[in-house]
C-alpha positions, 0 to 999 in steps of 0.5 A: 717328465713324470708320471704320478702311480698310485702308492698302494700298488702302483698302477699308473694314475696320470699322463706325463706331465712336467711341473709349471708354476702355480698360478695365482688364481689357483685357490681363487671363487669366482662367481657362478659360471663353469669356468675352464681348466686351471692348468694346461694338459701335460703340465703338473703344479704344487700348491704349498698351502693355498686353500687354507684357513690360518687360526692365530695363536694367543697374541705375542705382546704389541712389539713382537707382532704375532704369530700365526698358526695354520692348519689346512681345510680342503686338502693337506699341503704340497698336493699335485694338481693335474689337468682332469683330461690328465687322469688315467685309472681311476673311479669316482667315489659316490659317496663325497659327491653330494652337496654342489651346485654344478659340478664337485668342489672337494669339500667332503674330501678326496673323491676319485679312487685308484681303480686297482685297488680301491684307494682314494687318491685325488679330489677333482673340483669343477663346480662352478666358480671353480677353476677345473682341476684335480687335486692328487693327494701327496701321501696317496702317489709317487712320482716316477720318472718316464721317458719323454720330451724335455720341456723348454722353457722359454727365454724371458724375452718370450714372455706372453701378454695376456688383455685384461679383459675378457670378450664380454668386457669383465676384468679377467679373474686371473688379472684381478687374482695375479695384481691381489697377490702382488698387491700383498707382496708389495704391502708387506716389502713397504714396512707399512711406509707410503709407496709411489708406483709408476704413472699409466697402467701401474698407477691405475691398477696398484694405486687407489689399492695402495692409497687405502691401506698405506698410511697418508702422507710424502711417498716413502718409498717408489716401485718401479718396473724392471724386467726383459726389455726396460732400461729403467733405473732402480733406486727401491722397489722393482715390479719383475715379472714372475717366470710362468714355468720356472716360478722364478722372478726376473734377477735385477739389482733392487734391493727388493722386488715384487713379483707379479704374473709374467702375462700380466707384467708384460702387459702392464709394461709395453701395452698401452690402454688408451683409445684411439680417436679416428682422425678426420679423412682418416680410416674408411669405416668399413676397415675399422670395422675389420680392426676394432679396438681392444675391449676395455672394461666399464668400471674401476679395476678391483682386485681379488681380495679373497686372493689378497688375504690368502697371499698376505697370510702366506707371506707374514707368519709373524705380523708386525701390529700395522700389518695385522691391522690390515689383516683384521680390517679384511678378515671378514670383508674381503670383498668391501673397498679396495676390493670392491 
């Protein structure tokens, strides 16, 4: 485990965290409410780039693609994020507070400073729309090892499975988040080739998406899921499961894998959507009323298209031309169809 101290003199600025995989909602807007804490306390992400604005150069001739230039606009790569009840030693800066609706959201640049020395080392964002979290600036802290429990990290056969909605009936941001950036990888891996994805739940969360932005015509390709507890055979593209701790993607023998959100896989591969009918002379109705079925949503899945482009433009930073088509088609409407 690590504690983060302030780089200027020292002091300590965080609780002992230890490092998680970024989860995919991480850069995502979603709506109007307040909503909860990006990260569990104790733990601790890096986040490469998201948040960023990519520019493109000068386009390369139509056969070489082209190359994208990107530059950050809310805060510089590989920052830190911590839990805000994770933060120790520092001061608000009033300054670059203003401007929000509800809460912070960073854009004037870092607004806590360390409490020794008056440095600036961290953004916390709560505003609403935003998941809450603190953003630790990389040149302003140091990582200092510290006693502590090691953290487990758990077998793949333990892999949570999280509903799609949430108790008022919505898609679950996360979800919508989660599928965007594995939709991305999947566009990208398909070499701009038509896809099949597997029937149930994979085929309604993936296929009207897919059916948008491929081409029309045969399936030239087939995605399939593989991971912890499936002996289905892979002849193409695999849907694994992302590790929530590690980052890492369930290791099978596809020749390529598209990696989705460990929680969001295991559900797509072992829960089943469909509603129960009760039977005649069945199930009293006072016992159903104890045991009511899962919430399912009213209207068609779509996913984050904001969090689709931001995955699309991590993954290509040379664009084949079929790809940049589907870039610029959704570079100014990111929440038309299939995303909405």
């Amino acid at each position: 485990m690590v504690v983060f101290s302030c780089a200027s003199c020292g002091a300590v600025l965080t609780a002992r965290v230890a490092r998680v995989a970024l989860p995919d909602h991480s850069g995502q807007k979603y709506g109007h409410d307040l909503l909860p804490g990006l990260l569990e306390p104790g733990t601790y992400v890096v986040d490469p780039g998201d948040g960023r604005a990519r520019a493109p150069l000068t386009p390369e001739p139509e056969d070489h693609g082209v190359r994208q230039l990107m530059y950050c606009i809310t805060g510089p790569p590989d920052r830190i994020g911590i839990a805000p009840g994770d933060v120790r030693g520092t001061v608000f800066i009033p300054d670059r507070l203003g401007g929000c609706c509800c809460g912070w959201d960073g854009q004037y640049g870092p607004n806590l400073a360390c409490a020794g020395c008056g440095r600036p080392v961290a953004t916390r964002v709560d505003d609403c729309g935003f998941w809450q979290v603190v953003w630790l600036e990389p040149d302003a802290v140091r990582p200092v090892a510290v006693a502590g429990p090691v953290q487990r990290v758990m077998d793949w056969t333990e892999l949570p499975s999280t509903p799609p909605v949430d108790p008022l009936g919505f898609w679950s941001p996360q979800r919508e988040a989660a599928i965007a950036v594995a939709l991305a990888h999947l566009v990208v891996v398909s070499g701009g080739r038509r896809v099949s994805v597997p029937e149930g739940l994979v085929a309604e969360t993936f296929r009207r998406t897919i059916d948008s932005l491929l081409p029309p015509g045969p399936p030239e390709r087939h995605l399939v899921l593989a991971g912890p507890g499936l002996s289905t055979p892979i002849t193409d593209l695999a849907l694994v499961p992302k590790h929530p701790q590690t980052g890492e993607v369930w290791p099978c023998d596809a020749g390529t894998v598209v990696p989705l959100a460990a929680d969001v896989w295991t559900y797509l591969a072992f829960d089943d959507d469909r509603r129960l009918m009760p039977a005649a002379r069945g199930m009293p109705a006072a016992v159903r009323r104890d045991d009511p079925p899962a919430l399912l949503p009213h209207t068609l899945f779509r996913p984050d298209g904001r969090a689709f482009l931001n995955a699309l433009e991590r993954l290509t930073a040379v664009r084949p031309p079929w790809l940049r088509r589907i870039h610029d088609s959704m570079q100014d409407r990111p929440y038309l169809a299939p995303f909405a």
